[in-house]
C-alpha positions in Angstrom: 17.1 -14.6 32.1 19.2 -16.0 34.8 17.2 -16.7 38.2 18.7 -14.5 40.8 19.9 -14.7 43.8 17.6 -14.9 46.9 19.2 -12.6 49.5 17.1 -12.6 53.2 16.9 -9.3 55.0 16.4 -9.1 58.6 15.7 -5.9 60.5 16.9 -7.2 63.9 15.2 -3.6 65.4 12.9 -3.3 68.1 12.7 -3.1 72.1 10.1 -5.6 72.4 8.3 -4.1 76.0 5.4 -5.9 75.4 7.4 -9.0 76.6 8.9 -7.2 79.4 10.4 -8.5 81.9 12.0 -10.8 79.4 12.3 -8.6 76.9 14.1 -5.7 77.2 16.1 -2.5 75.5 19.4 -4.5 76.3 18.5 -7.5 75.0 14.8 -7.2 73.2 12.4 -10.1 72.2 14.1 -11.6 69.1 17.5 -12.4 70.8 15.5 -14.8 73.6 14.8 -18.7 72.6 10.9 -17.9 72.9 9.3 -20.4 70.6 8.1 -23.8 71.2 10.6 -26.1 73.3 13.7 -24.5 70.8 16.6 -23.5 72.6 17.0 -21.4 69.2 16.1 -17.6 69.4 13.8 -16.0 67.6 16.4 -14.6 65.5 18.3 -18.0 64.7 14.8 -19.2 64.1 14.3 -16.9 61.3 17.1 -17.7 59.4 16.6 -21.4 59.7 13.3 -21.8 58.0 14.9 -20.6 55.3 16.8 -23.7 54.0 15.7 -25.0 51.2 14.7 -22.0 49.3 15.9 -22.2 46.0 19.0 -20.1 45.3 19.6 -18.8 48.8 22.3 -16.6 49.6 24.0 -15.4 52.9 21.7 -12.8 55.0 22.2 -9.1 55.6 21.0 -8.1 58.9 20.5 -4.5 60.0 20.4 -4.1 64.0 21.7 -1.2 66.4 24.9 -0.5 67.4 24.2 -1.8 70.9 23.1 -5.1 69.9 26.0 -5.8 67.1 27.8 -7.9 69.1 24.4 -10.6 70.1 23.5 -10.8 66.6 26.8 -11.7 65.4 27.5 -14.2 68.2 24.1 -16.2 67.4 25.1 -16.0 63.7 28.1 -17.8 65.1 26.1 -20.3 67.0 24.4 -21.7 63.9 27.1 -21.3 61.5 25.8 -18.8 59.4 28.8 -16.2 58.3 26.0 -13.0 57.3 26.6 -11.0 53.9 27.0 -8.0 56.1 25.7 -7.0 59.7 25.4 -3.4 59.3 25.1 -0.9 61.7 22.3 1.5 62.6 23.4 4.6 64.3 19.4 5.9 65.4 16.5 4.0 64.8 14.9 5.6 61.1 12.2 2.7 60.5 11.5 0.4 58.2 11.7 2.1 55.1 15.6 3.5 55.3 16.2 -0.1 56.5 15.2 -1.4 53.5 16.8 1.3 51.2 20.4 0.4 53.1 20.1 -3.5 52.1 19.1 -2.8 48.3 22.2 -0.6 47.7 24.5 -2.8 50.1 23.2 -5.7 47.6 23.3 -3.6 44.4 27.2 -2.7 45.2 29.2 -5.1 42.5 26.6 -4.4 39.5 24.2 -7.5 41.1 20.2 -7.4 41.4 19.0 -10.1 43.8 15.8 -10.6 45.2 15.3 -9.1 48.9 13.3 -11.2 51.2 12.3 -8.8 54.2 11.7 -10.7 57.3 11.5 -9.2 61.1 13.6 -11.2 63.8 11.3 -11.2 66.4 8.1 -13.2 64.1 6.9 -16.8 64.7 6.2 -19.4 62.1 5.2 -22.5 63.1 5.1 -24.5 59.5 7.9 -23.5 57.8 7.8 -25.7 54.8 4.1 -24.0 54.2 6.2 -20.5 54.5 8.9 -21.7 52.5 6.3 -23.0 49.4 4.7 -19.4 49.6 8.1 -17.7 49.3 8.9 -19.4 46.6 5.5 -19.0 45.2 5.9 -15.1 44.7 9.8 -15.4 43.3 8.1 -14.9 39.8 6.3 -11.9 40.2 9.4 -10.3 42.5 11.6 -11.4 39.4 9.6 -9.8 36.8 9.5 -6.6 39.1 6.4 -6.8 41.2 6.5 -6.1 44.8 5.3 -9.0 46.8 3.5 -8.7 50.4 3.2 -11.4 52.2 -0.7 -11.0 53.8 -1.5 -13.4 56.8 -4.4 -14.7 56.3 -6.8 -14.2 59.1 -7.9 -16.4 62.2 -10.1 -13.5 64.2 -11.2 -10.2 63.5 -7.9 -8.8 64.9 -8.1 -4.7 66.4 -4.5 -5.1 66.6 -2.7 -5.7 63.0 -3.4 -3.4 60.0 -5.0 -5.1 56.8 -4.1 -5.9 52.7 -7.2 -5.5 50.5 -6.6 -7.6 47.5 -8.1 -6.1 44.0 -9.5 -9.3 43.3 -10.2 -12.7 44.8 -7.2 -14.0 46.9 -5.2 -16.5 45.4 -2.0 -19.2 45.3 -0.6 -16.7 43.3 0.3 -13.1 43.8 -2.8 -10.4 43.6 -2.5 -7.1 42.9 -3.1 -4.9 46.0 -6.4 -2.7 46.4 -5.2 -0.5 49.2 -3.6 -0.9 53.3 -6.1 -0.6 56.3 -4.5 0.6 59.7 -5.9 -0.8 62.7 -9.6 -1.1 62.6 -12.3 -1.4 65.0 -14.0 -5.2 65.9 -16.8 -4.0 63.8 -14.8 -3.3 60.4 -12.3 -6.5 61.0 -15.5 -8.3 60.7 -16.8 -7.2 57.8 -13.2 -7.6 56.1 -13.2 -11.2 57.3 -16.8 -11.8 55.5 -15.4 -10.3 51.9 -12.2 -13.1 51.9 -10.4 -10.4 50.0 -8.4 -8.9 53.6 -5.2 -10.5 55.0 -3.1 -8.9 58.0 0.0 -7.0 56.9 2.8 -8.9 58.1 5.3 -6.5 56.9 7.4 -9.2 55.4 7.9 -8.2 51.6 9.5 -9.8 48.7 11.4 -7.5 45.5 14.1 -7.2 43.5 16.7 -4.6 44.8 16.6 -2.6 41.6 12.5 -2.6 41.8 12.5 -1.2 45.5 15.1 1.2 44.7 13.5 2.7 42.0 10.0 3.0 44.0 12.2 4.7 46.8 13.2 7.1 44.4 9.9 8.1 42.9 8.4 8.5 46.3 10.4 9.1 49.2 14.2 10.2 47.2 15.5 11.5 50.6 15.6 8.5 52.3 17.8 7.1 49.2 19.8 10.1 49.4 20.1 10.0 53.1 21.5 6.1 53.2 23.0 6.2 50.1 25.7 8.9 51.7 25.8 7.0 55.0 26.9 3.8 53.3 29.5 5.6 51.0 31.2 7.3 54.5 30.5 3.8 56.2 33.3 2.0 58.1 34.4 -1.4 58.7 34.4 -2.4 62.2 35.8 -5.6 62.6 32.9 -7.7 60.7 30.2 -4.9 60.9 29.7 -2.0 58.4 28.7 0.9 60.6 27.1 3.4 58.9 28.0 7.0 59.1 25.8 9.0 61.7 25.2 12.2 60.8 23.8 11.2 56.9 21.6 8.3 58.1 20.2 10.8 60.9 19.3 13.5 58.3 16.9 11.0 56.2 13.1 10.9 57.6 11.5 7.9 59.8 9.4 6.2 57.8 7.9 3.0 57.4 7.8 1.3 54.1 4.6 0.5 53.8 3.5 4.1 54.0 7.0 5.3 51.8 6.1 2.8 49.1 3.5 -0.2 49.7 0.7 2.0 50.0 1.7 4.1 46.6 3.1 2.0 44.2 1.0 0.4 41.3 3.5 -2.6 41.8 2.1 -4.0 44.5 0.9 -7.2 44.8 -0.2 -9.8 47.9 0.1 -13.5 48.4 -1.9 -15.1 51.2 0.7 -16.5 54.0 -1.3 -19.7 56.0 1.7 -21.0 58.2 0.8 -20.2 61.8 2.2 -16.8 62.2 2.8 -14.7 65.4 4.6 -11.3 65.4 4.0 -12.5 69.1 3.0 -9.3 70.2 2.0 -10.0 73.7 2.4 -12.9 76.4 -1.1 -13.7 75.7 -0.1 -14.3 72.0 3.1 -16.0 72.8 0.5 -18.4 75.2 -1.9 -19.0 72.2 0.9 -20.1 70.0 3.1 -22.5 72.2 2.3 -25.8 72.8 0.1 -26.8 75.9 -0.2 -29.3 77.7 -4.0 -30.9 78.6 -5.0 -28.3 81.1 -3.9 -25.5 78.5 -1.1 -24.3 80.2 2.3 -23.5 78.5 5.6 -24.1 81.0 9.3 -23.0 80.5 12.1 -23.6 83.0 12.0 -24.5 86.7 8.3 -25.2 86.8 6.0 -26.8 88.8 1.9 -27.1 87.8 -0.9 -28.4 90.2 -4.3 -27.9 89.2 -3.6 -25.1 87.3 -5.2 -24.3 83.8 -5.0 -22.5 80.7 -1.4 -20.3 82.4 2.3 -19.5 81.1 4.4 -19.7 83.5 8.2 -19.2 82.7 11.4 -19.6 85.1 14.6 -18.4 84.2 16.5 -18.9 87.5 14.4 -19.6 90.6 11.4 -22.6 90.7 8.0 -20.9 90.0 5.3 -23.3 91.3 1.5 -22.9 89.7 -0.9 -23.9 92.5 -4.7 -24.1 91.4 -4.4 -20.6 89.1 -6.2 -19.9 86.0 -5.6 -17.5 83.1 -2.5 -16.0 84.3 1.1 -15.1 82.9 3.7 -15.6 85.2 7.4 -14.6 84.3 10.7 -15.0 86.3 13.8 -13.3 85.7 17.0 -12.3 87.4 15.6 -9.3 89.0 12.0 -9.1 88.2 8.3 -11.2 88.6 5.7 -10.4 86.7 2.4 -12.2 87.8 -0.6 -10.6 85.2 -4.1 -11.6 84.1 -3.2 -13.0 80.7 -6.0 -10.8 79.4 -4.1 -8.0 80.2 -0.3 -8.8 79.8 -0.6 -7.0 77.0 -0.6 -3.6 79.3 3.4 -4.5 80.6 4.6 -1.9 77.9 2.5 1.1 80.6 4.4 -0.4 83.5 7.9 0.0 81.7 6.7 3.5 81.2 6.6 4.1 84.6 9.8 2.8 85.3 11.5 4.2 82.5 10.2 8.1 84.3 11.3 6.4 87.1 14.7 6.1 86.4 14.3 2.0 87.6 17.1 0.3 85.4 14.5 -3.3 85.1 13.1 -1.0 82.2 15.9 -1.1 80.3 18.2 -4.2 81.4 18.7 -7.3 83.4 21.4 -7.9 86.0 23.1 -10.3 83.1 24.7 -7.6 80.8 26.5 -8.8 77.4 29.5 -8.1 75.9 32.1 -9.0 72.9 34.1 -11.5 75.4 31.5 -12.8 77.1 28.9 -11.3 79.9 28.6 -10.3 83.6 25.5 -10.7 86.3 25.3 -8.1 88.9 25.5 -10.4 92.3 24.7 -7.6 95.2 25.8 -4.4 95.7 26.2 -1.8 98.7 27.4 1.6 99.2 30.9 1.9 97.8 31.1 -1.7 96.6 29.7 -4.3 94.6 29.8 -8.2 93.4 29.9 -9.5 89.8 30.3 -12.8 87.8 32.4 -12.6 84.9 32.2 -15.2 82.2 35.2 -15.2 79.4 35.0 -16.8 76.6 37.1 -19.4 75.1 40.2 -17.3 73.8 38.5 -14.3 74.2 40.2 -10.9 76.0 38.2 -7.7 77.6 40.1 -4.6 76.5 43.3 -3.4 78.2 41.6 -0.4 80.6 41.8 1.2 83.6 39.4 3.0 86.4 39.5 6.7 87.9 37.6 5.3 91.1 37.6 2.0 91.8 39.6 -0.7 92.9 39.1 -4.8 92.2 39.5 -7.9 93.7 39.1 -11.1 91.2 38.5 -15.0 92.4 38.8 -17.1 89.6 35.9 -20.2 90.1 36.2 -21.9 86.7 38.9 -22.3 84.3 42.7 -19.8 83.8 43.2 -16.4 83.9 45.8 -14.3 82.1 46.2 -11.1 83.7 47.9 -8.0 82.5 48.6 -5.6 85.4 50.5 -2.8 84.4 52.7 -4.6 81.5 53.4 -7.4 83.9 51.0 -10.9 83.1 50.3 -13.6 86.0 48.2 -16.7 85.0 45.5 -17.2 87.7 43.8 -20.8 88.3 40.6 -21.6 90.0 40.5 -20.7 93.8 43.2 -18.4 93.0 42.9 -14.5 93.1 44.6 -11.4 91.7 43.8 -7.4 93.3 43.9 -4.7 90.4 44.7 -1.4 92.5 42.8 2.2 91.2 44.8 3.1 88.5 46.2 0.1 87.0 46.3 -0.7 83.3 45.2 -4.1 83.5 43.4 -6.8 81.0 41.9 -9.7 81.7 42.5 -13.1 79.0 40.9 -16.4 78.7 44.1 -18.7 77.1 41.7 -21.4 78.1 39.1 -23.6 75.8 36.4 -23.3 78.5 34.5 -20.2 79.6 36.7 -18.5 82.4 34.1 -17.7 85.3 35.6 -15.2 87.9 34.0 -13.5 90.9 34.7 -9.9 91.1 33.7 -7.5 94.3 34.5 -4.0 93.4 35.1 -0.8 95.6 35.4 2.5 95.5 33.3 6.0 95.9 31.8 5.6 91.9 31.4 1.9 90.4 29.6 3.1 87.1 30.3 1.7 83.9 31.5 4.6 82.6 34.5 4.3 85.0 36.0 2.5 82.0 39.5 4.2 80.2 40.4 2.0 77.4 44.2 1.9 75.5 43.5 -1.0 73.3 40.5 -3.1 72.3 40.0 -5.9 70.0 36.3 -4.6 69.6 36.8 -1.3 68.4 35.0 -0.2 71.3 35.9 3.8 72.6 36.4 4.7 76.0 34.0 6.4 77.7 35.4 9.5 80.5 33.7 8.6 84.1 32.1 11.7 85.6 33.4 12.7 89.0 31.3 11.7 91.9 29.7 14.0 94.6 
């Protein structure tokens, strides 16, 4: 029987508030360069300590419509051209997640192997991870499904646990049952019997093996995505699947659809340094640290300080004689915590989420197809952004209801389109795009274009957007009328 291929899925999901203020709903966890001194996200990351695995093929990721166009653009930055990115309309779990891939990879007749991976997981040796994938490629093959069990370092409250039926081995295990989060007490005793390993929830099957465990168990869920992928539709390289079928199937993990029912299940111990780096206390505990035990990213200064992470993305943060304490700088928010209780950031996004605060959902840097903004200042009935273009890239031919626009280009040439007319724009030269205009804005350049915009106008929301024609498929959205 011929070897098949090895097809990586990652579930790029996830809001990631426990690593507020970095991470957020606009741009979680996995998206940010987070481990070690990589400038590589957590995402890139993933894929990368992949090669060498022995008949790799290209990924599928599975993400949300609002994040489609950051995971393809750091596909793009390490040259990886996916299988498919396809599309989530609402967020259904793991388990329709996984049913999606197996029939997207089943399409042309073919049966791979499915390796399920998260985007937002650390691993530190990936040669160690690498051997134990390619440990459980036999039993996947033969029709097994394979979890991947961490094997322990504490009595963790905080991960659910594998019980192996027999002594844990180099080989896969058949599985005794799934623990949910236990108390100290129980973790303990699971540590004593070596049989327990935490559930990772990365899995490795054939697509035909998970499909037909699907089907026995949870048959909606195959129904539900099997109909959203046949009404699916290509959106420039995403396949976005159809809304109101994927919506109709349940939310359900899939280690309570299928792990925890099949008699197919079987776990291989994973020792390779592994974070789901679920807190700023775990990030700190798996970085590297310097002699005093402290962990430093960006602008940073440390004197006498000990056992701290301190991380600047703009502004110099300076550690002066602190202990134990997480300290995180972004664009619009500090946080300064105990690092014994970061963990209880994802209460204080609550608040602000019931308080209608946008830091709980997004930072002043806002990405987009061509590029991204930062919000600069604002006042009433006007405000200042930084555009960045990319090389060759175009924002969508639009106009506003309310607002008017005056644009300084700083770096690089502008092409603009106002009203079917185009004028090229150089640095230290501006443009004025009156209320009303059609107007699109063009970087003809091989540089990022970087332009200063200062907007005005009684409403300056988003939403203020009409669009005629965009490259990115994108709708317009009708701005409401202001008070």
């Amino acid at each position: 029987m011929a070897t098949p291929s090895l097809v990586p899925v990652i579930l790029c999901g996830g809001t990631g508030t426990r690593l507020w203020p970095l991470s957020r709903a606009s741009y979680p966890k996995q998206y940010w360069p987070l481990a070690g001194n990589s400038e590589d996200t957590l995402l890139q990351q993933t894929h990368q300590r992949l090669q060498g695995l022995p008949d790799l093929a290209p990924p599928l990721l599975i993400c949300n419509e609002d994040h489609r166009f950051i995971v393809a653009e750091q596909m793009r930055q390490i040259g990886v051209e996916p299988a498919a990115i396809l599309l989530e309309p609402v967020g259904r779990n793991t388990a329709p997640a996984v049913a999606v891939a197996a029939l997207q990879a089943t399409v042309r007749g073919e049966d791979p192997l499915l390796l399920i991976l998260a985007a937002d997981h650390v691993i530190r040796r990936a040669a160690d991870f690498r051997a134990t994938v390619a440990a459980g490629m036999a039993a996947a093959t033969a029709g097994q499904l394979v979890s991947f069990g961490i094997v322990p370092t504490s009595p963790e409250t905080g991960y659910g646990y594998i019980e192996a039926a027999e002594p844990l081995a180099a080989t896969p295990v058949p599985i005794a049952r799934f623990v949910e989060k236990p108390d100290r007490a129980t973790a303990e005793a699971f540590l004593a019997t070596g049989r327990f390993t935490w559930n990772s929830g990365m899995f490795l099957f054939r697509a035909s093996a998970i499909l037909e465990e699907l089907d026995r168990f949870v048959p909606e869920v195959v129904s539900a995505c099997r109909t959203a992928l046949e009404h699916d539709s290509a959106d420039l390289e995403f396949l976005r699947l159809e809304r109101e079928a994927f919506a109709s199937g349940p939310s359900i993990a899939i280690d309570v659809a299928v792990m925890e029912r099949t008699d197919r299940g079987v776990v291989l111990p994973l020792d390779a340094e592994w974070s789901d780096v679920g807190s700023w206390g775990a990030l700190w505990e798996t970085s590297e640290q310097d002699p005093e035990g402290n962990v430093l990213r960006g602008r940073v200064i440390s004197e006498g300080s000990r056992n701290c992470y301190l991380r600047s993305e703009h502004r110099l943060v300076v550690g002066l004689g602190v202990e134990d304490l997480v300290v995180v700088e972004t664009d619009d928010v500090v946080l300064v915590a105990h690092r014994d209780r970061a963990q209880e950031v994802k209460g204080i996004v609550g608040r602000l989420e019931r308080d209608g605060a946008p830091e709980s959902r997004a930072h002043r840097r806002i990405y987009r197809p061509w590029g991204h903004y930062d919000g600069v200042v604002e006042g009433e009935r006007w405000q200042v952004k930084k555009i960045s273009v990319k090389p060759g890239a175009s924002l969508s031919l639009q106009m506003h209801h309310h607002r008017a626009e005056h644009w300084v280009v700083v770096r690089g040439t502008a092409v603009v389109e106002k009203d079917g007319v185009e004028e090229l724009v150089g640095e230290n030269q501006s443009t004025y795009i009156p209320l009303g205009a059609r107007h699109r804005l063009t970087n003809p350049g091989k540089i990022p274009m970087e332009l200063i915009e200062v907007q005005s106008g009684p409403y300056l929301g988003e939403d203020d957007i009409v669009r005629f024609d965009d490259r990115y498929g994108r709708s317009d959205a009708p701005a409401p009328v202001p008070s």
